[in-house]
N, C-alpha and C positions, 0 to 999 in steps of 0.2 A: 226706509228713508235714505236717500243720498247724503253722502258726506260730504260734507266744508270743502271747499279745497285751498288748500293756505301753498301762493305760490312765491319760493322766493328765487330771488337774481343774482348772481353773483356769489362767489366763494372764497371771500375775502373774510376779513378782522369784523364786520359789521352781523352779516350773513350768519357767517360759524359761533358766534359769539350768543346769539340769540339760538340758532339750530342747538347748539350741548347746553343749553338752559332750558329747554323744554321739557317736562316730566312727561317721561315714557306713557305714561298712560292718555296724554292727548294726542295718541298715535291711534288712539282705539276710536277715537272720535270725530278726525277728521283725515284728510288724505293730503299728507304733505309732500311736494314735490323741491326740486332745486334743479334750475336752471344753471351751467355756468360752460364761459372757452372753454376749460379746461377740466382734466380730470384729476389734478392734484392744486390742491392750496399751498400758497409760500405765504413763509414768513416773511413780510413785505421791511420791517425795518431789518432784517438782513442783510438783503440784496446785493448791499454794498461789500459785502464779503463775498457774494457770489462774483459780482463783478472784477475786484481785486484778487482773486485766486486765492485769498484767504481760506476759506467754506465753500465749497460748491454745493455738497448736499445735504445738511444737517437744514438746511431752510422752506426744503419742499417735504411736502407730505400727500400722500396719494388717499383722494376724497373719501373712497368707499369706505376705506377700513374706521373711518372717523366719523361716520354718519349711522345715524338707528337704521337697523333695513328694513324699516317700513316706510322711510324715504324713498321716493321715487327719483333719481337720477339721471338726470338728460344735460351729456353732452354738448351743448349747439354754441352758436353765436347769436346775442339778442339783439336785433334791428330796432325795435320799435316798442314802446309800450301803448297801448288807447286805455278809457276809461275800465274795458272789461273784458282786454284781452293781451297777452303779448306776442307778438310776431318775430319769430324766427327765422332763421338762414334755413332750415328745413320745417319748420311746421308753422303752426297759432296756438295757443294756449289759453285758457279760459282759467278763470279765477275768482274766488268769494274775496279773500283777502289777498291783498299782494304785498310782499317784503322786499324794498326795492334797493340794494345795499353792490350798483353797479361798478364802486371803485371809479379811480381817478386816470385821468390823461396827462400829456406834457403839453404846459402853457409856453409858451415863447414868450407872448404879448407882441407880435407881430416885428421882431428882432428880423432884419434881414440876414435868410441864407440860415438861421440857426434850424429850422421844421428841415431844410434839406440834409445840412452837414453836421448837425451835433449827434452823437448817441444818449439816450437818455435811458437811467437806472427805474424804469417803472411796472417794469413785468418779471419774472425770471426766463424767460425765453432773451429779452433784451438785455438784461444784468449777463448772461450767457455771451451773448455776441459782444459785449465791451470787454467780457474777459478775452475774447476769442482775438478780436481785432486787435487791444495792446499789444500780447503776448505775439501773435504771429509778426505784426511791424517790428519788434525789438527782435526778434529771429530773422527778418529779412536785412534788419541792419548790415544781419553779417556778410553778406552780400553785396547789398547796394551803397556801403556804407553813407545814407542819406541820415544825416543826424535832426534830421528834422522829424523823424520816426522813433524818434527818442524824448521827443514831447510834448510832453499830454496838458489838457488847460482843461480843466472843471470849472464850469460858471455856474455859480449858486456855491455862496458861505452859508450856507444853512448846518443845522443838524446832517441830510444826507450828504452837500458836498465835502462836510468835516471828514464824516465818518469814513468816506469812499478815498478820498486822497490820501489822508493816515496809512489806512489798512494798505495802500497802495504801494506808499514808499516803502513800507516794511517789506510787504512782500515782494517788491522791485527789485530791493536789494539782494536777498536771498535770492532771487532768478540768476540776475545778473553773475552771481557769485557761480552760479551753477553751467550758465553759459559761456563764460569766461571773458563777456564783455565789462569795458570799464563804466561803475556804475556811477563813476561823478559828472559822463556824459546826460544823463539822464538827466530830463529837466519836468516837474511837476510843479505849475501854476494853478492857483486859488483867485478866483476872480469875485465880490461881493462889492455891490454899489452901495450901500448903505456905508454909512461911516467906520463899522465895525463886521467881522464875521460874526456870528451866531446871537446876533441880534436881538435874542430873547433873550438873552442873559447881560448881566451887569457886566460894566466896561472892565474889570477887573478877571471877569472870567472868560471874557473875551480874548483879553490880553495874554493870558496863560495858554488856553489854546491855540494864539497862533504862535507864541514860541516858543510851544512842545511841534508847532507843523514845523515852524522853521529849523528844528531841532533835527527833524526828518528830513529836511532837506527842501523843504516847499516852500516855490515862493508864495506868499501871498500878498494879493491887489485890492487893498481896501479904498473906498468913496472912488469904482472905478465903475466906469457906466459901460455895459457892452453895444455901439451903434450896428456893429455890425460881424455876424459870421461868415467865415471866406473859407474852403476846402482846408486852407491849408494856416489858419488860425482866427484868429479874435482880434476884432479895428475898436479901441477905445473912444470912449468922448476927450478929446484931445489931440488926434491923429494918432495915439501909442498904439503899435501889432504889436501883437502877439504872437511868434509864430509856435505853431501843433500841429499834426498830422493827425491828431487822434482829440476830438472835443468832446466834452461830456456835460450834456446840460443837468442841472437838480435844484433852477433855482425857480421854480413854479408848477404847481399843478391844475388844472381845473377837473370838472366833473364828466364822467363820462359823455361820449358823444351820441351816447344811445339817446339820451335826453332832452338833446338838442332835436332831437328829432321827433320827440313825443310833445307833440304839441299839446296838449289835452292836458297836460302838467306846466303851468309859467315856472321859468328857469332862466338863470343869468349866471353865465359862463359855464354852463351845463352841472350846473346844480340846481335842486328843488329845496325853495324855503321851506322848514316846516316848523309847526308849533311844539308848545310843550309837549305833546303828546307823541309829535316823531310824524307827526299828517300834514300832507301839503296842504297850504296856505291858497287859497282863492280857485278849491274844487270843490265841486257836489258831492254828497257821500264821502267825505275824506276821511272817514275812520276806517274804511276798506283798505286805504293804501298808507305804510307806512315807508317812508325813505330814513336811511339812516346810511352812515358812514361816509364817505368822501365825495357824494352822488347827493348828498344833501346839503343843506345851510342850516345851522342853529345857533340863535343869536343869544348873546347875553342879557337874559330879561334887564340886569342894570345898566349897561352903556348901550344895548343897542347893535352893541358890534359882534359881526360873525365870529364863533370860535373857528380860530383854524383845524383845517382838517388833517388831525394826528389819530394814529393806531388807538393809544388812551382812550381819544373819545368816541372810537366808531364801538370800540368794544364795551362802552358800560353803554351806549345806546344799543347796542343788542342785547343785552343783561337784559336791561328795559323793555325792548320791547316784548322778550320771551314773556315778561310777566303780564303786558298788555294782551298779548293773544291767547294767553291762558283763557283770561276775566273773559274776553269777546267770546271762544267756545265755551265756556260755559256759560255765559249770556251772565254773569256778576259785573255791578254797576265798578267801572274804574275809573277813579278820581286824580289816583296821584300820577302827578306830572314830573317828567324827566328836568332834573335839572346836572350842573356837571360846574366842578370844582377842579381843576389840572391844581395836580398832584406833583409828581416828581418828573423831573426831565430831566437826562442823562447824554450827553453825550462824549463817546469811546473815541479817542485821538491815537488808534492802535490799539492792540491787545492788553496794554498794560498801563494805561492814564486813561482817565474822563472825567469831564465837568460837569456840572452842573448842577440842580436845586431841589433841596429835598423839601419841604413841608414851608417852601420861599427860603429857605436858607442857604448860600451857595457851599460845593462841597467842590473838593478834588482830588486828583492823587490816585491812589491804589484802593482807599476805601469808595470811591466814586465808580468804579471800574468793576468793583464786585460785586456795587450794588447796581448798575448795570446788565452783568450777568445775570443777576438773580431776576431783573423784570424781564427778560426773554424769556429764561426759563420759564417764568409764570404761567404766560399761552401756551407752552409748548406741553404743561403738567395738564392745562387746562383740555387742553388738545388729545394727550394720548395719556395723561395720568402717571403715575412714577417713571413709567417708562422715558416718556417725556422729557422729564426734569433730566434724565441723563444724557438725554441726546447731545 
C-alpha cells in the first residue's frame, strides 16, 4: 500500500517546530517531504544582529543535519499552492496532507518610495545586505566625505526596530573606533507613529527603552507618521525630513505572497484564517491542510482579534500540529484544540539591558537580558540539543 505523503513548506520557526516534534517512528508510516528557498534555517529573531554586525553566524543553521533522513528535501521556490498540489519554480508536488508554515513579507501599507528605497530585516540574505550596505557607506565616507552616509533611519519602534538600532549603535561605535572616523558624526534615528516605541509594553517600559537608546546615542521620533520615503531620507506628517542615506524598514509584515496567489485558500494580506485546529476557514476537506506560523491568522476565541504574528506563537502551533498529524496517520479521533497564551516578551536594547514582561509582570535591567538569552537558546537546544544551547 502507498504511503501518506505529509508535504510541508517552508523552514522557518512554524515548519521546524512541528518537523523535531514528530516521533521517529511516523517516518515508517508515511513519506514526509519539506519544501523550502533555502537550504539552511535562521534564527529569524536574530537577524538583527546579523544585520548590525553584532552575530553574523551563530543564527543560520544548515537544514540537513537538523532534519530525520527519512525526510525528503527539495530545494526550490514555491509559486503557487491549489486544493491538491503545489507548484514550483521547477516542478508540482502532490500531497495527502499539507503543512503550510510559508513565513512572512515586508508590509509598507502603501508608504510612498519606502517598497523602492527602504532595506528591510526579513530574511538573512537581506539582514546580510543592511550589514553590507551601512558598513561599506561609512567606509566610503572616507573618501567622499558625504555625511549624509553617516545616517541611518530605522522606521518601525517595534521589538525588531529596538533591537536592530541598539545592537547598531554599539557596534558603530566599535567600528568607527577601528576606522579612525569620528563616531559623534554618526547619526542613528528611531522612527514609531504610535504615541510610544514598543507599544506592547507599558508607558513606563517604554520609557526606559528609549533612554537606554538615547543613552546609545539614538535619536528617537515618537507619535511621528512617515508620508513618505525619498532615496536619500524620510518626509514626516508635518513636512519634518529626515535625512539617511541608508533606510531600514521593521515596522510591518504581512503573509507570504505565495498566498496571495493561491486562490483556492481566502487570504487577506496574504494570510490564511484558520480555526482552532490550525485549517483554513471556508475550504472543503480542510483537515488536509494545516497553515501555521506567519502565513496564517489565529484569532483570540475571546476578543475576536488576530494574535500577532511572533516566533512564540508560530512555534507552539508547530508543537501542535506535530500532535494533530500524529492522530491523522494513525487515524485516532483528535479533539483538542490549539489555544495560545503569550508568555514572556523580551526585548534586548544591546547586549547588556532589556525590557520587558515575564508572566504580565514588567522586568528590566541585566536580569531581563539574561532571561532574554536564555529564550534564544531554547530553539537553538530545541534545534541541535546541548550543542545548541552553546552556540
Amino acid at each position: 500500500m502507498q504511503k501518506k505523503k505529509i508535504l510541508f513548506l517552508g523552514a522557518g520557526y512554524a515548519t521546524l517546530s512541528a518537523i523535531k516534534a514528530l516521533p521517529d517512528e511516523l517516518f515508517e508510516k508515511v513519506q514526509v517531504s519539506l519544501i523550502s528557498n533555502y537550504s539552511y534555517h535562521y534564527h529569524t529573531i536574530l537577524l538583527h544582529k546579523v544585520a548590525s554586525n553584532e552575530d553574523i553566524y551563530s543564527s543560520k543553521y544548515d537544514l540537513l543535519p537538523l532534519l530525520n533522513p527519512k525526510i525528503n528535501f527539495i530545494q526550490d521556490k514555491v509559486l503557487k499552492i491549489s486544493k491538491d498540489k503545489v507548484f514550483t519554480q521547477n516542478g508540482e508536488f502532490d500531497f495527502d496532507i499539507l503543512v503550510c508554515g510559508l513565513g512572512f513579507a515586508k508590509e509598507t501599507f502603501g508608504i510612498k518610495g519606502m517598497q523602492e528605497y527602504a532595506l528591510s530585516i526579513d530574511n538573512y540574505e537581506n539582514a546580510l545586505k543592511i550589514n553590507e550596505v551601512i558598513y561599506n557607506k561609512i567606509q566610503d565616507y572616507k573618501n567622499t566625505h558625504n555625511e549624509d552616509d553617516l545616517k541611518i533611519t530605522v522606521c518601525g519602534g517595534g521589538l525588531s526596530g529596538v533591537e536592530f538600532v541598539a545592537s547598531l549603535a554599539k557596534e558603530l561605535k566599535t567600528f568607527c573606533q577601528k576606522e579612525q572616523i569620528d563616531h559623534n558624526k554618526i547619526e542613528l534615528s528611531l522612527i514609531e507613529a504610535m504615541d510610544q516605541i514598543l507599544p506592547m509594553f507599558e508607558k513606563k517600559l517604554a520609557l526606559k527603552a528609549k533612554q537606554r537608546l538615547e543613552q546609545l546615542g539614538v535619536k528617537v521620533y515618537e507619535k511621528s507618521k512617515i508620508i513618505e520615503c525619498e532615496k536619500n531620507g524620510i518626509k514626516l506628517d508635518g513636512g519634518m525630513f529626515i535625512k539617511a542615506n541608508t533606510i531600514i524598514w521593521t515596522a510591518g509584515v504581512r503573509g507570504n505572497s505565495v498566498i496571495e496567489n493561491s486562490t483556492d485558500f481566502p487570504s487577506a494580506r496574504s494570510r490564511v484564517e484558520v480555526d482552532a485546529f490550525m485549517h483554513p476557514l471556508n475550504v472543503e476537506n480542510a483537515s488536509k491542510y494545516f497553515f501555521i506560523g506567519d502565513n496564517s491568522l489565529f484569532k483570540d476565541p475571546k476578543t475576536n482579534a488576530p494574535y500577532p504574528p511572533t516566533a512564540q506563537l508560530a512555534l507552539r502551533e508547530g508543537a501542535y500540529v506535530a500532535k494533530a498529524l500524529k492522530a491523522l496517520v494513525d487515524e485516532e479521533e483528535f479533539k483538542q484544540e490549539f489555544s495560545f497564551v503569550s508568555g514572556n516578551t523580551v526585548c534586548s536594547i544591546g547586549n547588556d539591558y532589556a525590557v520587558g514582561t515575564v508572566l504580565h509582570k514588567p522586568i528590566s535591567g541585566y536580569l531581563a537580558i539574561k532571561l532574554k538569552i536564555f529564550i534564544e537558546k531554547l530553539w537553538q537546544y530545541q534545534l541541535e540539543g546541548i550543542k545548541g544551547f552553546f552556540k
